[in-house]
N, C-alpha and C positions, 0 to 999 in steps of 0.2 A: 758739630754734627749737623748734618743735610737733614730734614725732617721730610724727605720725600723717599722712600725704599723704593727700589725697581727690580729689584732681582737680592737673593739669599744667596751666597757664596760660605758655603762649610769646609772649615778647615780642620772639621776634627777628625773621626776612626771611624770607618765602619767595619763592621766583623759580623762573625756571623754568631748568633744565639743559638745554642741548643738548650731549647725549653723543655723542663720536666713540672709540669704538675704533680703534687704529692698532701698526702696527707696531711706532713707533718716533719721536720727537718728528723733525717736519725742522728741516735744518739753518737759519740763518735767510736769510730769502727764499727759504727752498725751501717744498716742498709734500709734500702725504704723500694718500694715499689711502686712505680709512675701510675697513675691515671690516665694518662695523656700525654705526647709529646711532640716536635715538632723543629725542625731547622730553616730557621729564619735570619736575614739579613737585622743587625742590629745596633745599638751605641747610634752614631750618628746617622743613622740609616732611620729611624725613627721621627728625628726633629725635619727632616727635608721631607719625610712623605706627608707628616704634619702643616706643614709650611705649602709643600705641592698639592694638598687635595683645599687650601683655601684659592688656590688659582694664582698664585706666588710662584714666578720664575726662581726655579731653583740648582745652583750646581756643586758638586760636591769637587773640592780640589784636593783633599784629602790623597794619602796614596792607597793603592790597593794592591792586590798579591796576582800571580800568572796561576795559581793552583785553583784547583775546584770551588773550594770556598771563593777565591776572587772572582772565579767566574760568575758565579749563583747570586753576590753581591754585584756585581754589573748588571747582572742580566733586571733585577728586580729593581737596581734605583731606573736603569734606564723605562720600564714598566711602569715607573711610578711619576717617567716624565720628566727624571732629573737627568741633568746634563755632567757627563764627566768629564773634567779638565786635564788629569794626569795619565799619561801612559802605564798599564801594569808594570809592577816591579819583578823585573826580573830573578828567577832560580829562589823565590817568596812567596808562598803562600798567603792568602788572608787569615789573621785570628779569629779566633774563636772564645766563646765563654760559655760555663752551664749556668743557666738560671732554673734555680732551683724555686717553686712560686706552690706557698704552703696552701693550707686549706684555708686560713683566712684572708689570703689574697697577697700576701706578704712575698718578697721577692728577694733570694740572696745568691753571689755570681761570687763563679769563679773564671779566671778571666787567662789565656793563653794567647801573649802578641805575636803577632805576626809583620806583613811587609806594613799595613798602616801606622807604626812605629818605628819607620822610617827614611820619614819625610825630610827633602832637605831643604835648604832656602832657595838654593836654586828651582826648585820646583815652584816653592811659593814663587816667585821671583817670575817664573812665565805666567802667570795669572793676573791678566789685565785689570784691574778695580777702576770703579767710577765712582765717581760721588754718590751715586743713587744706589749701591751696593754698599747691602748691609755683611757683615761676614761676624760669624757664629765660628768660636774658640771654645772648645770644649779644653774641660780639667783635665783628661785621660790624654791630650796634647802636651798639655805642660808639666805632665809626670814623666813619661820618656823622655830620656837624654837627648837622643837627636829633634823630636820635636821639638823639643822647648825652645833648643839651641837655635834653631831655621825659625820658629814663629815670634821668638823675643825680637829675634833681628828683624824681618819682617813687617812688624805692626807699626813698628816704627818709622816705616818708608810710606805707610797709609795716606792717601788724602786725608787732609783733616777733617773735610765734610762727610767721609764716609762713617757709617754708622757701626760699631762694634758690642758683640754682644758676646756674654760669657756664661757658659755655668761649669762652676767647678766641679761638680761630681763628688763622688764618695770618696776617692782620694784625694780633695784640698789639703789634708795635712801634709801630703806626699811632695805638695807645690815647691819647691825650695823659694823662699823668700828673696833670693836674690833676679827671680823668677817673676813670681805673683805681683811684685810692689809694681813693676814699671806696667806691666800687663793692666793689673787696676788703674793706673794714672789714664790708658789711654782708652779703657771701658766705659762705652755707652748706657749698657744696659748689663745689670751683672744678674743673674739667675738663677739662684740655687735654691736646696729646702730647707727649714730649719735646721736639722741637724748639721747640716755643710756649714750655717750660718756663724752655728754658735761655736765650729771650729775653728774658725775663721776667727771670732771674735773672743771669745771669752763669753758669750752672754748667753744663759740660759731663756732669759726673756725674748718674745719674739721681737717685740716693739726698740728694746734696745738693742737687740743685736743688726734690725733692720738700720737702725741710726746710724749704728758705729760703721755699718758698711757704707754706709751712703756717705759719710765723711769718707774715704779711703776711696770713692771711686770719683767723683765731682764734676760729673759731665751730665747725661743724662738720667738716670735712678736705678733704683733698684725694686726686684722684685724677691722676697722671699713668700716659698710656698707652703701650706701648714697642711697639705691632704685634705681631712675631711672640715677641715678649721677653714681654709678656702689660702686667702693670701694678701699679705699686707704690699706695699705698692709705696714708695717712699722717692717723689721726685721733688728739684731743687723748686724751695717759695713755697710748696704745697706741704709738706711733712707727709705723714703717715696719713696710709688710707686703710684700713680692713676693707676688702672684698670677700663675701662670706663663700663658702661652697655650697653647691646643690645640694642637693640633698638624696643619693642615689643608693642600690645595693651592689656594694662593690664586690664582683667575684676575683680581679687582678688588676694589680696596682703596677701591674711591670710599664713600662712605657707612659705613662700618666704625664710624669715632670715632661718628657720629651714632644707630647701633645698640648701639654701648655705651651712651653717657652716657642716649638713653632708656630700656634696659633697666635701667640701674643708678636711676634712679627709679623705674621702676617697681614691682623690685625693692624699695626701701626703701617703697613705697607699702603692700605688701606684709606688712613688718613685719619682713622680712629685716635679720639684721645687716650691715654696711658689707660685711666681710668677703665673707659670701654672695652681699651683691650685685654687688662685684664680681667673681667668679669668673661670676654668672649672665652679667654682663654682657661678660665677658670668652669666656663662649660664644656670645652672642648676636654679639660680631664675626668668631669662627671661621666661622660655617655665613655672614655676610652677605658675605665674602670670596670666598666659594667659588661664590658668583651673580653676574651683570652683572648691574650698572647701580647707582643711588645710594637706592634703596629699598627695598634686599634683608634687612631685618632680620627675623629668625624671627616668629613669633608664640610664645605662652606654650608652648602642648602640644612645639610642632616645640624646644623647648632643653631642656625636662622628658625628652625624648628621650635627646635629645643627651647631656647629664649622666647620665643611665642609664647607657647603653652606653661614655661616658669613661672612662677608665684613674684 
């Protein structure tokens, strides 16, 4: 691994989110009535505006759809500064998901794929990398067939210097292990929250489920996320670090993890130690907690802030 980042290169999904604020989840066959709601670009769309408002070159090579939702999803990463590498996919729409986001800030999705599942190597295959390009694999990649298929083959034609960063998302169990094993050999930096952790592992403990992953991934570390607990940080020689969380009033948790893991690249883009970044990053999901909606990550000045006036 290159320890210099120059540019984010995302190869995972963006889709687009219809958010509903509610109450409280109904019961089932029941119904619930929105507070608030809103259709926004989302999934991958999150971590690069994250990563784009630290001043982090960022492009998405991900595939996208020719229908409205692919439109409204161009139209905003390119808003937000990112660069798109792939041509719309033809006679495909982009996905969609409802995030359903309760009263205590809680967030549960249901999820409809579209053309960003399905990506092929070829695609990957026109996207130049350089040693100083970091590229971000999302889990909802290597849950669809044809992704998996294009990004297993793929990661493996990588320069070695290039830097690889993973979070597996809420379907890790969905990874098929023939899948996930060569994918962790060639991960940088692996990214998920406890719950992902400990499916991953077996361990309910934070601290051991952090170990057991960091054995299985053996390049650069890992970081597991605990929300209001903050985030443990487990790289080779150093062991375990707890980074604690801020201390905020969270009204939504939706986009939080995705305001970390881009801050915390960006952050080492930077030249920050692990350390540093994640505590940066670990600010950057206090202030996104504290906004609606799934693309509430600071930019660089609004968490230079924040760390100032922090205890």
């Amino acid at each position: 691994m290159n320890s210099r980042i120059e540019r984010l290169v995302h190869v995972g999904n963006v889709l687009i989110d219809l958010v509903m604020n509610i109450p409280a989840l109904p019961r089932a066959g029941g119904d619930v009535l929105a507070t608030s709601s809103q259709v926004t670009p989302g999934g991958g769309y999150n971590v690069m505006v994250a990563a784009a408002r630290q001043r982090l070159p960022v492009a998405y090579g991900g595939a996208h759809g020719s229908g409205p939702f692919g439109e409204l999803a161009r139209a905003r990463l390119a808003a937000a500064g990112v660069s798109i590498l792939q041509e719309a996919t033809a006679g495909v729409d982009t996905g969609f998901d409802v995030a359903l986001v309760d009263g205590g800030g809680e967030r549960t999705f249901a999820t409809s794929v579209g053309a960003e599942a399905t990506l092929t190597y070829e695609q990957l295959a026109g996207i130049r990398v350089d040693a100083t390009d970091a590229i971000y694999v999302s889990g909802y990649g290597l849950v669809f067939p044809a992704n998996r298929t294009a990004l297993a083959r793929w990661l493996g034609t990588l320069p070695d210097d290039a830097t690889v960063i993973v979070d597996p998302g809420p379907l890790v169990a969905d990874i098929p292990a023939a899948v996930l094993e060569p994918v962790l050999a060639r991960t940088d930096w692996w990214s998920c929250n406890l719950q992902e952790a400990t499916a991953m592992t077996g361990e309910a403990d934070p601290e051991r489920a952090t170990t057991a992953l960091a054995e299985r991934t053996g390049r650069a570390g890992v970081v597991v996320r605990m929300g209001p607990d903050g985030c443990l940080l487990n790289t080779p020689g150093s062991g375990i670090r707890h980074l604690p969380a801020f201390e905020v009033a969270a009204i939504d948790s939706n986009g939080a993890g995705d305001a970390h893991v881009g801050v915390f690249v960006a952050a080492l883009a930077d030249g920050l130690p692990p350390v540093q970044a994640a505590r940066r990053a670990n600010a950057a999901s206090a202030i996104a907690v504290t906004r609606q909606g799934p693309a509430t990550a600071p930019d660089r000045d609004e968490i230079d802030r924040f760390l100032t006036s922090a205890p």
